[in-house]
C-alpha positions as CSV (number, residue, x, y, z in Angstrom):
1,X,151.7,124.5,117.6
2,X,150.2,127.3,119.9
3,X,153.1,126.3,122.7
4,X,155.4,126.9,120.2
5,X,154.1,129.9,118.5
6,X,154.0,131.1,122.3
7,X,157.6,130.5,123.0
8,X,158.9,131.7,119.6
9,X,157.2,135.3,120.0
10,X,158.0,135.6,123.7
11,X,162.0,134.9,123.3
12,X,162.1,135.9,119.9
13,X,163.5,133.0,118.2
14,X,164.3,132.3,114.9
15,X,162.9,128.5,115.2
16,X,161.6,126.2,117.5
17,X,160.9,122.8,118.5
18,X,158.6,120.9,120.7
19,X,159.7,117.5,121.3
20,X,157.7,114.8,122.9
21,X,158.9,111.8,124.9
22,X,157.2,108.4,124.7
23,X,156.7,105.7,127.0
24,X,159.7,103.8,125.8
25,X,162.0,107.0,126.3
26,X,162.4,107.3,122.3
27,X,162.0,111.0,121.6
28,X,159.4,112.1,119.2
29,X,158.9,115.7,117.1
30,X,155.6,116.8,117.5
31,X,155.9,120.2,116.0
32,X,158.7,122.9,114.7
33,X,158.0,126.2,113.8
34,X,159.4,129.4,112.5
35,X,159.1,133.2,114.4
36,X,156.8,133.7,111.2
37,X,154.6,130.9,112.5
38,X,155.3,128.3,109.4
39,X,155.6,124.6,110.1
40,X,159.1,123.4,109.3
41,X,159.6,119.8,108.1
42,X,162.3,117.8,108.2
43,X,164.9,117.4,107.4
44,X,164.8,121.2,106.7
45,X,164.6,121.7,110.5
46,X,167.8,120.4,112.0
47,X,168.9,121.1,115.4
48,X,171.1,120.1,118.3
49,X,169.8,116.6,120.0
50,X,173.4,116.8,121.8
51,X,171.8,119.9,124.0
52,X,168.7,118.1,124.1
53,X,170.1,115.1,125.8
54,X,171.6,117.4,127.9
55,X,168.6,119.0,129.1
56,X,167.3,115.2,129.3
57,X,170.3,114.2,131.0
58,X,170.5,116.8,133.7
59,X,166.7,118.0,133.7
60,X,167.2,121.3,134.3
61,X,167.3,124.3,131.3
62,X,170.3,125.0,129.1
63,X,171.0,128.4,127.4
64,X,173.9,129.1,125.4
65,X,174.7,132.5,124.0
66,X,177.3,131.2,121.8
67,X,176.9,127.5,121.0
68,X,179.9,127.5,119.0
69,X,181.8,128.5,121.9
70,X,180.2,126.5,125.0
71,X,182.8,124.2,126.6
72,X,179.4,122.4,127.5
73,X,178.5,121.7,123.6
74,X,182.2,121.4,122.5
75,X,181.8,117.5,121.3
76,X,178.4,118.5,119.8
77,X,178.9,117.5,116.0
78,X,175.4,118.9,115.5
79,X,175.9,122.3,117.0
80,X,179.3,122.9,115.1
81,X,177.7,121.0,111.9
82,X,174.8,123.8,111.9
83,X,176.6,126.5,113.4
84,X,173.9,127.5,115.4
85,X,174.7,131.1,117.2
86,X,172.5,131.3,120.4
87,X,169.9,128.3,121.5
88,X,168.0,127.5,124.4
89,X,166.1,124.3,125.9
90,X,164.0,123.7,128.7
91,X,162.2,120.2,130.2
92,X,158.4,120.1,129.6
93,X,157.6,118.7,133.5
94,X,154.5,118.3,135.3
95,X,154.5,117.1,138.9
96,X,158.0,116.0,138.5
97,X,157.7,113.9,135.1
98,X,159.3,115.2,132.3
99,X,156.8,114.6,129.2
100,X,159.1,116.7,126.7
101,X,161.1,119.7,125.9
102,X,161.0,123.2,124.4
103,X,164.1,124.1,122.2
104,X,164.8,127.5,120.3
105,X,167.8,128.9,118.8
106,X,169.3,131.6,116.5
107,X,171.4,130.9,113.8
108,X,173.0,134.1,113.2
109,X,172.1,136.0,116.7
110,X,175.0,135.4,119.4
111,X,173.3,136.3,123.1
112,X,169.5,135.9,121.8
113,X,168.5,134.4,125.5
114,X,168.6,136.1,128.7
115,X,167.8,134.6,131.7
116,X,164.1,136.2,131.6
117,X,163.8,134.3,128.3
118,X,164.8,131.5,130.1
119,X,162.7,131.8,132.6
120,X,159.7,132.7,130.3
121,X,160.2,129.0,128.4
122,X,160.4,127.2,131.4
123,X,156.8,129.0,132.5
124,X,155.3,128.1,128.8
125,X,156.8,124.4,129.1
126,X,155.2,123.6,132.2
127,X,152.2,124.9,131.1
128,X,152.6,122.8,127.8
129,X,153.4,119.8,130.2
130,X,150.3,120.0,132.4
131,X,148.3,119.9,129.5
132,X,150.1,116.8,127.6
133,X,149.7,115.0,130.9
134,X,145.8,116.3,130.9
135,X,145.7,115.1,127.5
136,X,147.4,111.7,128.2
137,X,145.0,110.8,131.1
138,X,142.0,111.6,129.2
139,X,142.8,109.3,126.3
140,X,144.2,106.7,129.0
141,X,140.4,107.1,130.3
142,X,139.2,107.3,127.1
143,X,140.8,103.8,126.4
144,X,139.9,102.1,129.5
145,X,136.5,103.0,128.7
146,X,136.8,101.6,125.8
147,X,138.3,98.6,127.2
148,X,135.6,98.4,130.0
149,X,132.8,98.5,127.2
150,X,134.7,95.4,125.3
151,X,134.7,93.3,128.6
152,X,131.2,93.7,129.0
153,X,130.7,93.0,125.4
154,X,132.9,89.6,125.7
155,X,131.0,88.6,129.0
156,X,127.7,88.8,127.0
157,X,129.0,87.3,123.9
158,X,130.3,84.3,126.8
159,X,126.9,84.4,128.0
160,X,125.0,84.2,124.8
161,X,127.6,81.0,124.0
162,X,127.0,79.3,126.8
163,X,123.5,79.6,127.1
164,X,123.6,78.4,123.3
165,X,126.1,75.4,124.1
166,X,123.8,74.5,126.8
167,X,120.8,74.0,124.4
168,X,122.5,72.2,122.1
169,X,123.8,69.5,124.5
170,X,120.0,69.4,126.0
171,X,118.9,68.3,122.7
172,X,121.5,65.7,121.8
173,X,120.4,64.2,125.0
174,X,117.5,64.1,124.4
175,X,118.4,62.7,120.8
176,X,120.6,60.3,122.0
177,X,117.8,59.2,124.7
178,X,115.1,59.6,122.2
179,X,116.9,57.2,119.5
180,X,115.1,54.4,118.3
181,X,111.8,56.4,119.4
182,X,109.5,57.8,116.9
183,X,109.0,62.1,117.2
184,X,106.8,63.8,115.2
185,X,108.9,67.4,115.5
186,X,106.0,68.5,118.3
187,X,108.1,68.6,120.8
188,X,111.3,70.6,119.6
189,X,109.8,73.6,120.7
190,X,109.3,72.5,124.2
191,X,112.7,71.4,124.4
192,X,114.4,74.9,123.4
193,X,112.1,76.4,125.7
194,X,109.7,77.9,123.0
C-alpha cells in the first residue's frame, strides 16, 4: 500500500493499482487505492487489463492522455466501458524480470500524465520490484530452511526406525533360535542392549 500511496501522491491520480504477477503468469491484485489513501475493493475498482496486457505485452510504460481517444486502446472494451479520461501503467522490473505493474488513471482528467509522471512511476516501480524480489528470496530461503530442517528431521526419524527395526529382528532371532528353550526374562535386557 505505501508503493501505491507513493505513486498516487507523486502523479496525482485519482486511483491506483498494484498488480502482482505469479509464477504461472496469472496476474494477481495485491492492492488498489484512492489519492485519499482508502483501499478500494472490488469489484468497485475496475480498470483497464487491455492496457495492462499491453504494458505486459510490450514491457515498456504506456501513458494515455485521452484513453477514449488512443488508437492504441481503441478495441479496449474496458477503457470505453469505464470511460476512463487519462491512465498510465508502468512494468514493476528488477534485473530484467518483470514481477508486476503500477497503473493509475483519471476518470474525468484528460492529460493527467506527463512524461515526468511517467518517469516518476517507472522510478517508484522499480523500487517496488527490487523489494518484491527481496521479499520473494527471503521467503524462498525461508522455505528451504524450512525444508532443510524437515530432511534432517526425516533422516532422524529413518534413523530412529531403523535402529528400532534392527532390534526387533535381533530378538525374533533370538526367539526363533531360543524356541523350545526355557528363558526366565533375565536376559531381554541384554539383548536390547540395556
Amino acid at each position: 500500500d505505501t508503493t501505491l500511496d507513493m505513486a498516487l501522491e507523486a502523479v496525482g491520480a485519482e486511483r491506483g493499482l498494484l498488480v502482482l504477477l505469479r509464477p504461472a503468469g496469472e496476474t494477481e491484485i495485491a492492492a488498489a487505492r484512492n489519492l485519499n489513501n482508502e483501499a478500494l475493493e472490488s469489484p468497485s475498482f475496475a480498470y483497464s487489463r487491455t492496457v495492462i496486457e499491453e504494458v505486459r505485452r510490450t514491457h515498456l510504460p504506456l501513458s494515455t492522455s485521452d484513453a477514449q481517444e488512443d488508437p492504441r486502446l481503441a478495441g479496449s472494451k474496458s477503457v470505453r466501458f469505464q470511460r476512463r479520461r487519462s491512465i498510465a501503467c508502468t512494468p514493476m522490473s528488477s534485473q530484467g524480470k518483470t514481477v508486476g505493474f503500477l497503473y493509475v488513471d483519471h476518470l474525468f482528467l484528460p492529460g493527467g500524465f506527463g512524461t515526468s509522471d511517467l518517469r516518476l512511476l517507472e522510478a517508484i516501480g522499480s523500487m517496488a520490484a527490487a523489494a518484491i524480489e527481496r521479499a520473494m528470496l527471503f521467503r524462498e530461503v525461508g522455505h528451504r530452511e524450512r525444508l532443510s530442517a524437515l530432511g534432517t528431521a526425516m533422516a532422524s526419524l529413518a534413523h530412529e526406525l531403523t535402529n528400532g527395526l534392527s532390534v526387533i529382528s535381533y530378538l525374533a532371532q533370538a526367539i526363533h533360535q531360543g524356541a523350545g528353550q526355557s528363558h526366565t526374562g533375565e536376559e531381554w535386557p541384554d539383548l536390547m542392549g540395556m
